[in-house]
N, CA, C and O atoms as a CHARMM CRD file, in Angstrom:
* protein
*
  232
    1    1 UNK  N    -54.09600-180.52000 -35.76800 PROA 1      0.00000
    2    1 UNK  CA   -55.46700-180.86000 -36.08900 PROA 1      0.00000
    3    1 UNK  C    -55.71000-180.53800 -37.56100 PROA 1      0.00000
    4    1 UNK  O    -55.43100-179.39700 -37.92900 PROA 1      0.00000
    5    2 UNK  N    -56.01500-181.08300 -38.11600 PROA 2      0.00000
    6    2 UNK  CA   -56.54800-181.67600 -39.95200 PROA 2      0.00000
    7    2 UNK  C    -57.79700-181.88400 -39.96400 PROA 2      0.00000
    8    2 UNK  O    -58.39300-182.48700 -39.07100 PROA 2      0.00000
    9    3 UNK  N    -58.39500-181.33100 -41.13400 PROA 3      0.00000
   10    3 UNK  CA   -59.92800-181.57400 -41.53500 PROA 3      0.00000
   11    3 UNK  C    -60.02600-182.99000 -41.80700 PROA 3      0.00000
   12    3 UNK  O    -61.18300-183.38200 -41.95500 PROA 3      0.00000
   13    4 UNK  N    -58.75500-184.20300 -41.95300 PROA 4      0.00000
   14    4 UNK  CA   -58.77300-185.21400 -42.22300 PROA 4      0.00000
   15    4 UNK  C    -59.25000-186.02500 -40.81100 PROA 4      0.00000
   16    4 UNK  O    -59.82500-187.11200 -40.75400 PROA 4      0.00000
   17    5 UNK  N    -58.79100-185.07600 -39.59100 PROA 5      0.00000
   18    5 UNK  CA   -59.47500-186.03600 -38.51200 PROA 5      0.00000
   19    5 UNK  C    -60.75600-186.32700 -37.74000 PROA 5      0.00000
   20    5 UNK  O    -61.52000-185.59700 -37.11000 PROA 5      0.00000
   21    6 UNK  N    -60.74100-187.52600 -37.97400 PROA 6      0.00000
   22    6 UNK  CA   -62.92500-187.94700 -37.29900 PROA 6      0.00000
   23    6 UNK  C    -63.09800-186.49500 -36.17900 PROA 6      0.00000
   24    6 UNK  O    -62.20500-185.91600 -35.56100 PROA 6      0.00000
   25    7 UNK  N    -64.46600-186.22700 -36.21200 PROA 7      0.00000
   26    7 UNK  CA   -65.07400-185.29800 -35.46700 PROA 7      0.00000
   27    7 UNK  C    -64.57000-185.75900 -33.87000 PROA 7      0.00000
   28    7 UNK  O    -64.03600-184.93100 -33.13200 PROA 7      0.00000
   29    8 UNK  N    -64.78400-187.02700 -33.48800 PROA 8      0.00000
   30    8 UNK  CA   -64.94200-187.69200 -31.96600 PROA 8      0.00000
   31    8 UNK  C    -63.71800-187.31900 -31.92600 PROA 8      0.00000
   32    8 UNK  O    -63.73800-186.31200 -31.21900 PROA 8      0.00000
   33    9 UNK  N    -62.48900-187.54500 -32.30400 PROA 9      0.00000
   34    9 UNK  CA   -61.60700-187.55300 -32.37900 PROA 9      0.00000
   35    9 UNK  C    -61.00200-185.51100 -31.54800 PROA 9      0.00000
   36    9 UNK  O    -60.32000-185.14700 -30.59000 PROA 9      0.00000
   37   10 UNK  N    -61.61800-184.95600 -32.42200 PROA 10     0.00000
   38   10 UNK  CA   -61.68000-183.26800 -32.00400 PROA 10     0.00000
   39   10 UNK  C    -62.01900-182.88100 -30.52600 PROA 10     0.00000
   40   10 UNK  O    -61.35700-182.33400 -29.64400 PROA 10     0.00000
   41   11 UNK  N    -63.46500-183.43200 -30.59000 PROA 11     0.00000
   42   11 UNK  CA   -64.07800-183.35700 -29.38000 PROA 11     0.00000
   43   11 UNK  C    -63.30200-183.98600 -28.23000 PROA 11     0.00000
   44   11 UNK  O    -63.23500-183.45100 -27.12300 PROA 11     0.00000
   45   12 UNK  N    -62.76700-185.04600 -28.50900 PROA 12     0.00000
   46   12 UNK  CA   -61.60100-185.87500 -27.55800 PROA 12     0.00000
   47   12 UNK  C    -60.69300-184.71200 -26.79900 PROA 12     0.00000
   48   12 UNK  O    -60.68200-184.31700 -25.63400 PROA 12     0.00000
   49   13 UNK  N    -59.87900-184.31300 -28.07100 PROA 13     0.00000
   50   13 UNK  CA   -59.01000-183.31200 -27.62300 PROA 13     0.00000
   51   13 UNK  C    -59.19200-181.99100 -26.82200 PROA 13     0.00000
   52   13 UNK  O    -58.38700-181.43400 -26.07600 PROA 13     0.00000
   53   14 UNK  N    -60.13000-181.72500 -27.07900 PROA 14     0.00000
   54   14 UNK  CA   -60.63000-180.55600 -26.56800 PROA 14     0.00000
   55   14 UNK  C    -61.03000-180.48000 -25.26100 PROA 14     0.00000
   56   14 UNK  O    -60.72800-179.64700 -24.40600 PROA 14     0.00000
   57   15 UNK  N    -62.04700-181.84700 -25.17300 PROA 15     0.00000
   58   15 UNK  CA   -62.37500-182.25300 -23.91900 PROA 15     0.00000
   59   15 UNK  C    -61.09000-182.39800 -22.77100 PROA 15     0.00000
   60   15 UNK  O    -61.29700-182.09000 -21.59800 PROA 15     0.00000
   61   16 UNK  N    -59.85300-182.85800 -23.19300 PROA 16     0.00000
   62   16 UNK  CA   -58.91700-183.15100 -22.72200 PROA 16     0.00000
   63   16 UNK  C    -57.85100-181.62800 -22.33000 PROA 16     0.00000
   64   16 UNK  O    -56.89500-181.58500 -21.55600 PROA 16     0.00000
   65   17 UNK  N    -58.27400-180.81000 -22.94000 PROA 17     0.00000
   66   17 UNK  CA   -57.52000-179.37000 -23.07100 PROA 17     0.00000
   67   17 UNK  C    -58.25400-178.56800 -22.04800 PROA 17     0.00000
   68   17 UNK  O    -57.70500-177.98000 -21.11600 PROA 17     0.00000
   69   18 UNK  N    -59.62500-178.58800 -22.30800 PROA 18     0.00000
   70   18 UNK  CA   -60.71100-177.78000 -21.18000 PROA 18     0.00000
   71   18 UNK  C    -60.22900-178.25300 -19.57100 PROA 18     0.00000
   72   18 UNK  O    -60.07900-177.43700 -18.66100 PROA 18     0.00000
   73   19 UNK  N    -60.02900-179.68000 -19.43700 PROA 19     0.00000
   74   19 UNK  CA   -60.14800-180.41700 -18.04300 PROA 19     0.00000
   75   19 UNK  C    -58.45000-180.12100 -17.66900 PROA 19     0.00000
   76   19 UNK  O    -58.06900-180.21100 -16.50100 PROA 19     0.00000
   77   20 UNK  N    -57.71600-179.84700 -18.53100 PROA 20     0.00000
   78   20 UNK  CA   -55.85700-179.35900 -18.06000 PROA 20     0.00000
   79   20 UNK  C    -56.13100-178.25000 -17.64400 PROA 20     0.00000
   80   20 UNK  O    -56.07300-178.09600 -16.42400 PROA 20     0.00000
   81   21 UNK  N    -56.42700-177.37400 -18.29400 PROA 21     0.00000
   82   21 UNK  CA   -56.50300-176.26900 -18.02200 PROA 21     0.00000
   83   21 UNK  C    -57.04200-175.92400 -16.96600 PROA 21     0.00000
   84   21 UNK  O    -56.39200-175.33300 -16.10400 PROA 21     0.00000
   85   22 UNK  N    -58.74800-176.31400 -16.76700 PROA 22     0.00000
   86   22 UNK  CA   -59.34800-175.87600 -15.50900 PROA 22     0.00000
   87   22 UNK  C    -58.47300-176.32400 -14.38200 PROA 22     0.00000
   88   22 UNK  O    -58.25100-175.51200 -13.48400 PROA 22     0.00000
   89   23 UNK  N    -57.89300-177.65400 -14.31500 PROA 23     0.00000
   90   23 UNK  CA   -57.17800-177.91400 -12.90600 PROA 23     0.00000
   91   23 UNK  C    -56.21100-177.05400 -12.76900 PROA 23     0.00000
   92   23 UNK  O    -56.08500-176.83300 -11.56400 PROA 23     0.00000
   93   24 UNK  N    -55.24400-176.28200 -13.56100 PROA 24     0.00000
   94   24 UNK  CA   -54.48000-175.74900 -13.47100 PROA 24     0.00000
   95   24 UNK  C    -54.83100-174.14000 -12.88400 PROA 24     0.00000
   96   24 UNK  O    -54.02400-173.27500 -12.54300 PROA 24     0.00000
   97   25 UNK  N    -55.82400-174.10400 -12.89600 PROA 25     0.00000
   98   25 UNK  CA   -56.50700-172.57100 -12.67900 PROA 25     0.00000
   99   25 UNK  C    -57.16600-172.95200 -11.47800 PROA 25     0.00000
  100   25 UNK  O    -57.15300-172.13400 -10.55800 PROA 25     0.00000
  101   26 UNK  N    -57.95900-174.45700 -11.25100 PROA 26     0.00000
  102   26 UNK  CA   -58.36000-174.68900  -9.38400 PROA 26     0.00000
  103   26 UNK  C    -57.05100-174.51200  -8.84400 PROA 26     0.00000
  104   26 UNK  O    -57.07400-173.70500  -7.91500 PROA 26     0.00000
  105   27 UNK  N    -55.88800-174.98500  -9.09700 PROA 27     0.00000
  106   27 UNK  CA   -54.43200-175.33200  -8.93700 PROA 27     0.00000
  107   27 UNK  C    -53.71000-173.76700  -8.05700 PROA 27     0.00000
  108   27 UNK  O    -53.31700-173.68900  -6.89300 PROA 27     0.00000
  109   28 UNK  N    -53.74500-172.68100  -9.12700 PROA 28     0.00000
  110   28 UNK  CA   -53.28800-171.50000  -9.07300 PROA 28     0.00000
  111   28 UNK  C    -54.13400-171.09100  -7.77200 PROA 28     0.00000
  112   28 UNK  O    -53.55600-170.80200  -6.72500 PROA 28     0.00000
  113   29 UNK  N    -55.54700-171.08000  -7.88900 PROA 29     0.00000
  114   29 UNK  CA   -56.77400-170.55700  -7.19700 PROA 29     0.00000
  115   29 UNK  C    -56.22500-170.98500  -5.71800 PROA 29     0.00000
  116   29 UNK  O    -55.93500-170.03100  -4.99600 PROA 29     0.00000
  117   30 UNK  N    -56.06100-172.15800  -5.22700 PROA 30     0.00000
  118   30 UNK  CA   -56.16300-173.06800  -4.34300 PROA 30     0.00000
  119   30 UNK  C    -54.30400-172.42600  -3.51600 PROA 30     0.00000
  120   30 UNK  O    -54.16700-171.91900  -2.40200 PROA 30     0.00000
  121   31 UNK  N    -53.41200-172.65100  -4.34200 PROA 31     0.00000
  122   31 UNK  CA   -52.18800-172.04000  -3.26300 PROA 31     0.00000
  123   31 UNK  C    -52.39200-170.73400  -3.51800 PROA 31     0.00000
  124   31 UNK  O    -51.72800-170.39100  -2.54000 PROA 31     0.00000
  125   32 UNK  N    -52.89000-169.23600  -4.19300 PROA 32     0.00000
  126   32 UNK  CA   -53.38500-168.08400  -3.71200 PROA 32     0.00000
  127   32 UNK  C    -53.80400-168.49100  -2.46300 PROA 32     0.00000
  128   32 UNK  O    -53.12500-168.32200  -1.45000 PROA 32     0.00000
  129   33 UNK  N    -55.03500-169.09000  -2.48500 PROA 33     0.00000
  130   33 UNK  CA   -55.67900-168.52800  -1.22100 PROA 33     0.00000
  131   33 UNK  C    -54.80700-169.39300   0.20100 PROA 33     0.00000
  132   33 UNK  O    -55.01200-168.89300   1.30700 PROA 33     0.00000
  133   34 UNK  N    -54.21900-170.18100   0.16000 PROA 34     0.00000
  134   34 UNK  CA   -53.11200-171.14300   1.39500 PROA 34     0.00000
  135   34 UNK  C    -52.18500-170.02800   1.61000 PROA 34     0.00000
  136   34 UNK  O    -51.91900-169.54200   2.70900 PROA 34     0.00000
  137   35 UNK  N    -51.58800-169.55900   0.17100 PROA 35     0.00000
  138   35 UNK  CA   -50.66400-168.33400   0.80600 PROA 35     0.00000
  139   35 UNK  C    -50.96300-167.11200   1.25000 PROA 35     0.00000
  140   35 UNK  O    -50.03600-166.34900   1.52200 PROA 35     0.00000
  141   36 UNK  N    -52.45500-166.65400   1.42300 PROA 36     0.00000
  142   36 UNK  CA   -52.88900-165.57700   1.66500 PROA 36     0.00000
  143   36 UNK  C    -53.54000-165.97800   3.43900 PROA 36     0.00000
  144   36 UNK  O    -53.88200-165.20300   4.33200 PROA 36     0.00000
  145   37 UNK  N    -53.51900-166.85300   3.41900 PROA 37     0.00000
  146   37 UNK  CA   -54.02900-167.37300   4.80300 PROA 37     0.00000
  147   37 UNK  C    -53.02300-167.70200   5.50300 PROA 37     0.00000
  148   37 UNK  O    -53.32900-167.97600   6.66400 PROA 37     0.00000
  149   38 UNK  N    -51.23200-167.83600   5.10000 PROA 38     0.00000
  150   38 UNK  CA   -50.36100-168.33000   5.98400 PROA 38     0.00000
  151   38 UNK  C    -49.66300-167.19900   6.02500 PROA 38     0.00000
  152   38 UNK  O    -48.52300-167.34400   6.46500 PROA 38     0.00000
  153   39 UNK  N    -50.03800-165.86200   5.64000 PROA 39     0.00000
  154   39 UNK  CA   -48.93800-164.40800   5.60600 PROA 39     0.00000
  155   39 UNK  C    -49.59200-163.71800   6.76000 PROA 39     0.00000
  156   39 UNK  O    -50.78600-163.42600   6.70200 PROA 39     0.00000
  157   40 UNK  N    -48.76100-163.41200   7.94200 PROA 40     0.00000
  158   40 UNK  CA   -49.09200-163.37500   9.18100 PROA 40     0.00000
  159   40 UNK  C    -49.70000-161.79700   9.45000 PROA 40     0.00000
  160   40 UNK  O    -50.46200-161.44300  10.35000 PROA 40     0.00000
  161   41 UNK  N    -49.19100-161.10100   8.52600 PROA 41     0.00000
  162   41 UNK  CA   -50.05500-159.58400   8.19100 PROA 41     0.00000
  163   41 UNK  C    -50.93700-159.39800   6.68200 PROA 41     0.00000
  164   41 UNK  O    -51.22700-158.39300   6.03300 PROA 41     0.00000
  165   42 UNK  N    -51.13600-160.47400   6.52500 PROA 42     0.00000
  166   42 UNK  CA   -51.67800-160.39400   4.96400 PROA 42     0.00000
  167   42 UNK  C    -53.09800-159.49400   4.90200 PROA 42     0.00000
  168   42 UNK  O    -54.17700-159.71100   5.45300 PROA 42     0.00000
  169   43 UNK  N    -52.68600-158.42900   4.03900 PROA 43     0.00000
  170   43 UNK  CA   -54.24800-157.46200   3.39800 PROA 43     0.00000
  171   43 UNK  C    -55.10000-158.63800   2.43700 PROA 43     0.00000
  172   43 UNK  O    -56.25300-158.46100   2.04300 PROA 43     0.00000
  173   44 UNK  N    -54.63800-159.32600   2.27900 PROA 44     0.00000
  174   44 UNK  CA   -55.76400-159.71800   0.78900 PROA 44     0.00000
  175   44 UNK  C    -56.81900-160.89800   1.85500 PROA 44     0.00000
  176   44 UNK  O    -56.66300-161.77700   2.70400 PROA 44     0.00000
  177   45 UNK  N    -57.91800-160.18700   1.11000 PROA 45     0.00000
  178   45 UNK  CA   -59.33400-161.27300   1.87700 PROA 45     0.00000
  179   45 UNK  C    -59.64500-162.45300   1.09200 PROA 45     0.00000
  180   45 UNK  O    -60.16700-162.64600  -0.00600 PROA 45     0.00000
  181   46 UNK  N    -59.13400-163.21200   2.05200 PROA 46     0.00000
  182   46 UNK  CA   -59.12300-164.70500   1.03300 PROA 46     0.00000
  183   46 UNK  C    -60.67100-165.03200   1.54700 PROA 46     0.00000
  184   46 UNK  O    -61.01700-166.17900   1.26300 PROA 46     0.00000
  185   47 UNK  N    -61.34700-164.49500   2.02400 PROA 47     0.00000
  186   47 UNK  CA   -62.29600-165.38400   3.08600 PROA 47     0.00000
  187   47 UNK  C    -63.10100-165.70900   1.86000 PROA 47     0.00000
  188   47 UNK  O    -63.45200-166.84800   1.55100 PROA 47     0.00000
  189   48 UNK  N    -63.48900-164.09100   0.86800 PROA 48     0.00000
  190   48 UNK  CA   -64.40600-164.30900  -0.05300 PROA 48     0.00000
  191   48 UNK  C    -63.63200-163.76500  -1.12800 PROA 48     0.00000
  192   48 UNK  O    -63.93000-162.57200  -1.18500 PROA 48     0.00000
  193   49 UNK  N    -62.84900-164.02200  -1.94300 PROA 49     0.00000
  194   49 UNK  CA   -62.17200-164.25000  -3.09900 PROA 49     0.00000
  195   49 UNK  C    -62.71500-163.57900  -3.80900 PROA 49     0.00000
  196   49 UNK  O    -63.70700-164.14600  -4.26900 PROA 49     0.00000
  197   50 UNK  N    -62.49800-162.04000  -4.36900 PROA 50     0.00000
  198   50 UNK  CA   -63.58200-161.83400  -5.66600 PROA 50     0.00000
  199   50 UNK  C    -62.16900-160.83400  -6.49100 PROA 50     0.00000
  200   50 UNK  O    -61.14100-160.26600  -6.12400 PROA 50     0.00000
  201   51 UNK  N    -62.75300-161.02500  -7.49500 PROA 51     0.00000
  202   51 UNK  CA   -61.59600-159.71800  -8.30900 PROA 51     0.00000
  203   51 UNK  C    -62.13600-159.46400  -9.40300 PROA 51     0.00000
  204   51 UNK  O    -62.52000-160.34900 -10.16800 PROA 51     0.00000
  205   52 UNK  N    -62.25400-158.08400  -9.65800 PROA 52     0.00000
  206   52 UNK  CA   -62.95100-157.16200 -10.54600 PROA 52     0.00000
  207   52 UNK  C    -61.80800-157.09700 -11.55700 PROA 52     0.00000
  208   52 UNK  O    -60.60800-157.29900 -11.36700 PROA 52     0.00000
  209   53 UNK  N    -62.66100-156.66800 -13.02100 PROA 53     0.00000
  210   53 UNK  CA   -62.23100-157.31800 -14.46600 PROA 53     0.00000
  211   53 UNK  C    -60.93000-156.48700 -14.30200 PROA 53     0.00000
  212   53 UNK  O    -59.89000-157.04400 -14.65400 PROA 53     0.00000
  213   54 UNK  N    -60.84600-155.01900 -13.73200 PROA 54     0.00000
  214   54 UNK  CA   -59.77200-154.67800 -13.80500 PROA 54     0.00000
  215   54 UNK  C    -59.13600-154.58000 -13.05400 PROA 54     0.00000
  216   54 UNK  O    -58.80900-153.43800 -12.73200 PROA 54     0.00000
  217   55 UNK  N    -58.63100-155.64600 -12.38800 PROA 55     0.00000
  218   55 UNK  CA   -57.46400-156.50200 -11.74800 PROA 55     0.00000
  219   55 UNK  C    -57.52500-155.85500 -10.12000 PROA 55     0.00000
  220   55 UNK  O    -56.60000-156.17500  -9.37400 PROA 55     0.00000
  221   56 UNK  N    -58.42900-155.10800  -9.68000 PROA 56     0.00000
  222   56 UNK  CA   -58.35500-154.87500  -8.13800 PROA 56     0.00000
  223   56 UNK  C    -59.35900-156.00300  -7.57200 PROA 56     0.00000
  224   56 UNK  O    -59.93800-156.89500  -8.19200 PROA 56     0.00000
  225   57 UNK  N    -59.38100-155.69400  -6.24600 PROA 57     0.00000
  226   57 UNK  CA   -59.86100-156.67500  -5.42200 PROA 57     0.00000
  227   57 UNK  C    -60.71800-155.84700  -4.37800 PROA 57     0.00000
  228   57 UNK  O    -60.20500-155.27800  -3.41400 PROA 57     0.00000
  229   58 UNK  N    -62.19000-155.83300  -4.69000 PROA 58     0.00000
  230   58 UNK  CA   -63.07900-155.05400  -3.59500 PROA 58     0.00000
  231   58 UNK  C    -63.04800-155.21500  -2.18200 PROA 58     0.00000
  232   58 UNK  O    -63.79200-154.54400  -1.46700 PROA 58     0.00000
């Protein structure tokens, strides 16, 4: 990216970087919780998904 390129042009990209990314994080989100629901003694509560900033799970 260059100060030489049109603004729309930026916004394009970006727009396009935000929408990879988020699917990739529904993506991650989505087999967590399939594999937490198919582990036949599984501790982790998929029911309501929450996780505190420092990395435990209430």
């Amino acid at each position: 990216m260059s100060p030489d390129e049109p603004f729309i042009a930026i916004v394009w990209w970006v727009n396009r970087e935000v929408l990879h990314h988020g699917a990739e994080i529904a993506l991650i989100r989505d087999l967590y919780r399939t594999t937490a629901e198919s582990l036949p003694d599984s501790k982790i509560p998929y029911d309501n998904l929450q996780v505190r900033l420092d990395g435990t799970i209430p």
